[in-house]
N, CA and C of each residue as an Amber inpcrd file, in Angstrom:
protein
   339
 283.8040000 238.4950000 156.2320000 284.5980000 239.1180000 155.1880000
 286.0300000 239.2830000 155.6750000 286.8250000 238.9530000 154.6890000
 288.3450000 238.8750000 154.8990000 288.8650000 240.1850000 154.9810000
 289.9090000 240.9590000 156.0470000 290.0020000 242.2620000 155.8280000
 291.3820000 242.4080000 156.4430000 292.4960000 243.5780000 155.6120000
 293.8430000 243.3180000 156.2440000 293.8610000 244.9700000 156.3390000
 294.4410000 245.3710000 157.7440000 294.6790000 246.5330000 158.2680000
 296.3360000 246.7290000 158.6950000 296.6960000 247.2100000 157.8410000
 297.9740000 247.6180000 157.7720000 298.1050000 249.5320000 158.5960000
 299.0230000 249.2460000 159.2110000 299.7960000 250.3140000 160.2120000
 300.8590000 250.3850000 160.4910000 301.4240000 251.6210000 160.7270000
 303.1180000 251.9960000 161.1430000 303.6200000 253.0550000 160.2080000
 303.4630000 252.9580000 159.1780000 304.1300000 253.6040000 157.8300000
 304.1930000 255.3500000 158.7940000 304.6270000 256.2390000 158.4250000
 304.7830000 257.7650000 158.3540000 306.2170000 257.9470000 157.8590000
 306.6700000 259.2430000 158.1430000 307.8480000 259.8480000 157.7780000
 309.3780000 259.3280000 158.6350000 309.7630000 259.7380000 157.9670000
 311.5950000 258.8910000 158.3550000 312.5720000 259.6870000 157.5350000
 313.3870000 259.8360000 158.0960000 314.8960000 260.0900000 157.6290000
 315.5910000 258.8700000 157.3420000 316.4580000 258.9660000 155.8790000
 317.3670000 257.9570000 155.6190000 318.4060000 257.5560000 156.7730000
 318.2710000 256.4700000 156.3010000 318.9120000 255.7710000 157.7560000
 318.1670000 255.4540000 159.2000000 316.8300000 255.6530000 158.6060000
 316.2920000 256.0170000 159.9600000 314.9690000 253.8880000 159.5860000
 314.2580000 254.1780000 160.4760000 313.3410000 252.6390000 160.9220000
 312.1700000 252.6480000 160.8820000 311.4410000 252.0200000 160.5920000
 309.8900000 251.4640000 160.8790000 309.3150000 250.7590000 160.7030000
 308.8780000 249.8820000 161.7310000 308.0380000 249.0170000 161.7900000
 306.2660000 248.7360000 161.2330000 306.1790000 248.3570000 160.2910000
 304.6410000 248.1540000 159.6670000 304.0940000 247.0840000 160.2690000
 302.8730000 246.8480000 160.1720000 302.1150000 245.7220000 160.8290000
 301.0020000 245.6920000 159.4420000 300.2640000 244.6310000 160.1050000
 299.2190000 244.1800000 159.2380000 298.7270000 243.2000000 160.0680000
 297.5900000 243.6110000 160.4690000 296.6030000 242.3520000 161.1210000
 295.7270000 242.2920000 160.0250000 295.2680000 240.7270000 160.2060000
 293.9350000 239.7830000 159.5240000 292.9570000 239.5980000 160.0590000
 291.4610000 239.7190000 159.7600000 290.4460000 239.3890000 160.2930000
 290.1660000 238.1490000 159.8380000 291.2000000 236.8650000 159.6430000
 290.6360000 235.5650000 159.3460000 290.9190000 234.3900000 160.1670000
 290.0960000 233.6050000 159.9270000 289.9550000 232.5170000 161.1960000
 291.2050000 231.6450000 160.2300000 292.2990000 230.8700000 160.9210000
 293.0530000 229.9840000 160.2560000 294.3430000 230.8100000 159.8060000
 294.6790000 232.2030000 160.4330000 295.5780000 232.4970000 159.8940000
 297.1390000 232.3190000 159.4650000 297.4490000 230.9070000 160.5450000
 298.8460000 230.4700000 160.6730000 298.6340000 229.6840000 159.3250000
 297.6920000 228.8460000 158.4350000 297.7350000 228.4350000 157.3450000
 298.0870000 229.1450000 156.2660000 298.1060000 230.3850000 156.2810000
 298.4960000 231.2070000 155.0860000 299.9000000 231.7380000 155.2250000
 300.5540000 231.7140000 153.7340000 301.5130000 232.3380000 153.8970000
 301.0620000 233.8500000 153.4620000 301.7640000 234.6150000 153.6920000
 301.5560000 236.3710000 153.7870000 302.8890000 237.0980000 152.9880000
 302.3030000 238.3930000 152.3240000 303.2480000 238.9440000 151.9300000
 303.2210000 240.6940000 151.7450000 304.3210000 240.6940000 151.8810000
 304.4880000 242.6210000 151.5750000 304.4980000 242.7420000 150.1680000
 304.1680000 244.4140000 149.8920000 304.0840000 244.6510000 148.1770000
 304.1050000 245.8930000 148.8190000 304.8760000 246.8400000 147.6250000
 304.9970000 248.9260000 147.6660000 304.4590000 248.3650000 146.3750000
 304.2030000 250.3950000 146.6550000 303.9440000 250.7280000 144.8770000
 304.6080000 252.3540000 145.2230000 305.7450000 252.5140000 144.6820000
 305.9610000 253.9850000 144.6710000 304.9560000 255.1610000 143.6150000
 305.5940000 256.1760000 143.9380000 304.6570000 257.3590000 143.0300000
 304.9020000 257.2750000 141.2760000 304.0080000 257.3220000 140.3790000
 304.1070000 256.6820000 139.4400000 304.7340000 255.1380000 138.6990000
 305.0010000 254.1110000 139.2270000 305.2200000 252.9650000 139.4110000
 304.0280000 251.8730000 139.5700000 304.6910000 250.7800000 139.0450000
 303.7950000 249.7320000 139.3260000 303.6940000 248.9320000 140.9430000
 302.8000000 248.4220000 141.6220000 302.8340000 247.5000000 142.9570000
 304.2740000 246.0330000 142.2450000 304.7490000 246.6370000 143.6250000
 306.2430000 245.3860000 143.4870000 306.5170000 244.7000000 144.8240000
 306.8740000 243.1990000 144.6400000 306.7300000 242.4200000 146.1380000
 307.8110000 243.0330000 146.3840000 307.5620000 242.8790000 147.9190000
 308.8260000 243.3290000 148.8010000 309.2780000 242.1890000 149.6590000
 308.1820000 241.2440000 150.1110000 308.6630000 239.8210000 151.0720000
 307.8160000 239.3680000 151.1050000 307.4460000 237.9940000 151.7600000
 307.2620000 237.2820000 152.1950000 307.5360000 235.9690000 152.9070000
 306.1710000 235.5480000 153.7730000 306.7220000 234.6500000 154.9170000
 305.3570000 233.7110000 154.8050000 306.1660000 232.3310000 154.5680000
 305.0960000 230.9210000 154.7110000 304.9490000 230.6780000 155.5940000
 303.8440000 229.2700000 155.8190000 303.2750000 228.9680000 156.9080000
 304.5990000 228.5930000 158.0180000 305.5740000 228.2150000 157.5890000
 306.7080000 227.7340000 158.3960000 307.4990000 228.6070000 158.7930000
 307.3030000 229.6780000 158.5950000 308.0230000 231.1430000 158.7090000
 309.2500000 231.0490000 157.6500000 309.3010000 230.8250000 156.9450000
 310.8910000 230.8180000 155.6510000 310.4360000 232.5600000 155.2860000
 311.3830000 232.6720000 155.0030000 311.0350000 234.2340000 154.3450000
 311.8310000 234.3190000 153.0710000 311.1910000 235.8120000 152.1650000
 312.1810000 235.6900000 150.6710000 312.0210000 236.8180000 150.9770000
 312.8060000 237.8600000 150.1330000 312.8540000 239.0860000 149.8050000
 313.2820000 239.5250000 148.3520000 312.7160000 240.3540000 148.1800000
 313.5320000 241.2750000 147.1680000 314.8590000 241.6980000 147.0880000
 315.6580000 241.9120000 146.2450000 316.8370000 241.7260000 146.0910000
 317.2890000 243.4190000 146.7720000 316.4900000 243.7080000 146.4760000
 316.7930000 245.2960000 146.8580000 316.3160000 245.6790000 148.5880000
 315.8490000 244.6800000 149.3580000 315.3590000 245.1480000 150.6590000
 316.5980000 244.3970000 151.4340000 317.4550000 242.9520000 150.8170000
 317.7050000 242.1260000 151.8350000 318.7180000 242.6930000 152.4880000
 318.7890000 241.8890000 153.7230000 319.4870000 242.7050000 154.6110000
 319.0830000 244.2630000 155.3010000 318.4940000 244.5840000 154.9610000
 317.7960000 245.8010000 155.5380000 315.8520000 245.6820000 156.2490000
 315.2510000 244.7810000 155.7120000 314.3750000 244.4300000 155.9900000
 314.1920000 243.0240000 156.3830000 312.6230000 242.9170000 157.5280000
 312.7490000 241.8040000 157.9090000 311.2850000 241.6870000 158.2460000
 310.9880000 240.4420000 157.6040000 309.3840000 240.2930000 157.8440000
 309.0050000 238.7120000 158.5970000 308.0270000 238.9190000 159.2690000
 307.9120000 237.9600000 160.8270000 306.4860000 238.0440000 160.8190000
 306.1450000 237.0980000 161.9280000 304.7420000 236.3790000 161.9210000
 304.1580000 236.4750000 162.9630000 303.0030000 236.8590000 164.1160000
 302.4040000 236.5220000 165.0840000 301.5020000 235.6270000 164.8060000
 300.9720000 234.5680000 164.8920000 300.0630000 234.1340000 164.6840000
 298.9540000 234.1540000 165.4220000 299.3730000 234.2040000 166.8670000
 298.3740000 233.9640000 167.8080000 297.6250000 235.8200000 168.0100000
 298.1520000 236.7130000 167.1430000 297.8510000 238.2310000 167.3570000
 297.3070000 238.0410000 165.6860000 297.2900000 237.3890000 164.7980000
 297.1760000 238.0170000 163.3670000 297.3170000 238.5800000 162.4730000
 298.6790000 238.7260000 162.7700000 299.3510000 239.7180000 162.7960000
 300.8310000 239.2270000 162.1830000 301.1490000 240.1760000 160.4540000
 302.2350000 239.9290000 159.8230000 303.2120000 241.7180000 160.4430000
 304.6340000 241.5470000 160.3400000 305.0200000 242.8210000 160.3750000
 305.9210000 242.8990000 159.2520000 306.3480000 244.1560000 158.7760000
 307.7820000 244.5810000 158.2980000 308.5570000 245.7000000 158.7010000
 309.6480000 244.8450000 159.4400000 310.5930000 245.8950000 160.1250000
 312.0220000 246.3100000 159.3340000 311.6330000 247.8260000 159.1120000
 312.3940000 248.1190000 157.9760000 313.5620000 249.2720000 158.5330000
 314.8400000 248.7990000 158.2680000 315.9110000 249.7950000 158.5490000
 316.9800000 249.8900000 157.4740000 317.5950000 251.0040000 157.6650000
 318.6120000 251.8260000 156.8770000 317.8510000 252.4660000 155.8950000
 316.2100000 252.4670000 155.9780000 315.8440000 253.1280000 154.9730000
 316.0960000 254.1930000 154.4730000 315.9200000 254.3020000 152.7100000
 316.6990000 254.8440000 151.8390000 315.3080000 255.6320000 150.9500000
 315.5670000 257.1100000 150.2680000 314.6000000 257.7710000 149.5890000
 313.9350000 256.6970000 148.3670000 314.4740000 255.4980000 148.2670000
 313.4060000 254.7090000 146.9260000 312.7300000 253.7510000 147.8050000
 312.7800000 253.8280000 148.8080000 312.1830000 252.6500000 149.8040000
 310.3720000 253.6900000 150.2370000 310.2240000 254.5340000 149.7250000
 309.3420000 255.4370000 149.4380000 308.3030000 254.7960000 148.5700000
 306.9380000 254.5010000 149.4600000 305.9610000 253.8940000 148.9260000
 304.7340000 254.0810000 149.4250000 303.5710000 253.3870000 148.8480000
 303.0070000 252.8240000 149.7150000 302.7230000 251.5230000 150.4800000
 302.6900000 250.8080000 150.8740000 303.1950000 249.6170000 151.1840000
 301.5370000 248.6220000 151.8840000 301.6810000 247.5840000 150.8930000
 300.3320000 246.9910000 151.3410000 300.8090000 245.3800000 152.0480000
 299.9460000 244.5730000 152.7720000 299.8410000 243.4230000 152.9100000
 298.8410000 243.0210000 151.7720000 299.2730000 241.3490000 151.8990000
 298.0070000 240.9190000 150.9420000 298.6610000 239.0180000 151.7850000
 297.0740000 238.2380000 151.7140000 297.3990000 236.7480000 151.4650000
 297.9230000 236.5080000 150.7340000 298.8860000 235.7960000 150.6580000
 299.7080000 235.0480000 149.5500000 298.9530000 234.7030000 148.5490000
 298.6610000 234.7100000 146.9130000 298.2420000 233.8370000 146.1090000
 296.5340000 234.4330000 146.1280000 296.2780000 235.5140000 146.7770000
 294.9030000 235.7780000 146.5170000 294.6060000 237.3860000 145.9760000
 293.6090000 237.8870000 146.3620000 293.0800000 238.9140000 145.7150000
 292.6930000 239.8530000 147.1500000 293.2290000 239.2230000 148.2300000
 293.3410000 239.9020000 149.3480000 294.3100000 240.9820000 149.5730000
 293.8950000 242.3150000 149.4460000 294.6680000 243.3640000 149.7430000
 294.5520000 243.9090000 151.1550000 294.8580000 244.9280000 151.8010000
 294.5420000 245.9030000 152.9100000 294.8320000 247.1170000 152.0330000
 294.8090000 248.5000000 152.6830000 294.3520000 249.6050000 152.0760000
 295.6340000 250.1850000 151.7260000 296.6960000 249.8530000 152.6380000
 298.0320000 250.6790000 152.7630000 298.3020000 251.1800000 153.2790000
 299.6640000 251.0400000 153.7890000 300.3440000 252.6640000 154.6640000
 301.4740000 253.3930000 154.1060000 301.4920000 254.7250000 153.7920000
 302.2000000 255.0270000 153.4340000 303.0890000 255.2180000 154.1040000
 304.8670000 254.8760000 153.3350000 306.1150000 255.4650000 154.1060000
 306.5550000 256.4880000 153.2810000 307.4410000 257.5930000 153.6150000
 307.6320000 258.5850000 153.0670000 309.4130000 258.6040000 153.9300000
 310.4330000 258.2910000 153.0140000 311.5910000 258.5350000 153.5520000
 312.7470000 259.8080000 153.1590000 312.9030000 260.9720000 153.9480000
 312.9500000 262.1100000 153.2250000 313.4870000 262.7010000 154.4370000
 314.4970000 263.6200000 154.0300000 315.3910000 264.6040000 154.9070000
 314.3740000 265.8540000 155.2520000
């Protein structure tokens, strides 16, 4: 069974950093491309990035330059390393496979004075 464990998320001050992770329990993982998604408090789930098998990355218009998402392959491992964060950057923040129905559970970030 396919399973994504996302970690890092807690509390932060604006302006302040954190690094999320997301490991995969799947065999073949450099074949997939991977991606970030939040869902703030009352809001819908909205992409935040992603990164293909070749490592290209996209972002949201609202993260770029402040965020940056990268690949281990040989660990299983997607991250998002997030700075200058700002009080709407306030979510919960999931991995998922690209193009599937593969979620992980979430971590929440909470960015707040």
């Amino acid at each position: 069974q396919v399973q994504l464990a996302e970690s890092g998320g807690g509390l932060v001050q604006p302006g302040g950093s954190l690094r999320l992770s997301c490991e995969a329990s799947i065999s073949g993982f450099s074949f997939y491309a991977m991606g970030w998604f939040r869902q703030a408090p009352g809001k819908q789930r909205e992409f935040v990035a992603r990164i293909n098998q070749e490592s290209t990355t996209n972002y949201v218009d609202s993260v770029k330059g402040r965020f940056t998402i990268s690949r281990d392959n040989d660990k299983n491992t997607v991250y998002l390393q997030m700075n200058s964060l700002k009080a709407e950057d306030t979510a919960v923040y999931y991995c998922s496979i690209w193009e599937t129905e593969v979620w992980g559970k979430g971590t929440l970030v909470t960015v707040s004075s």
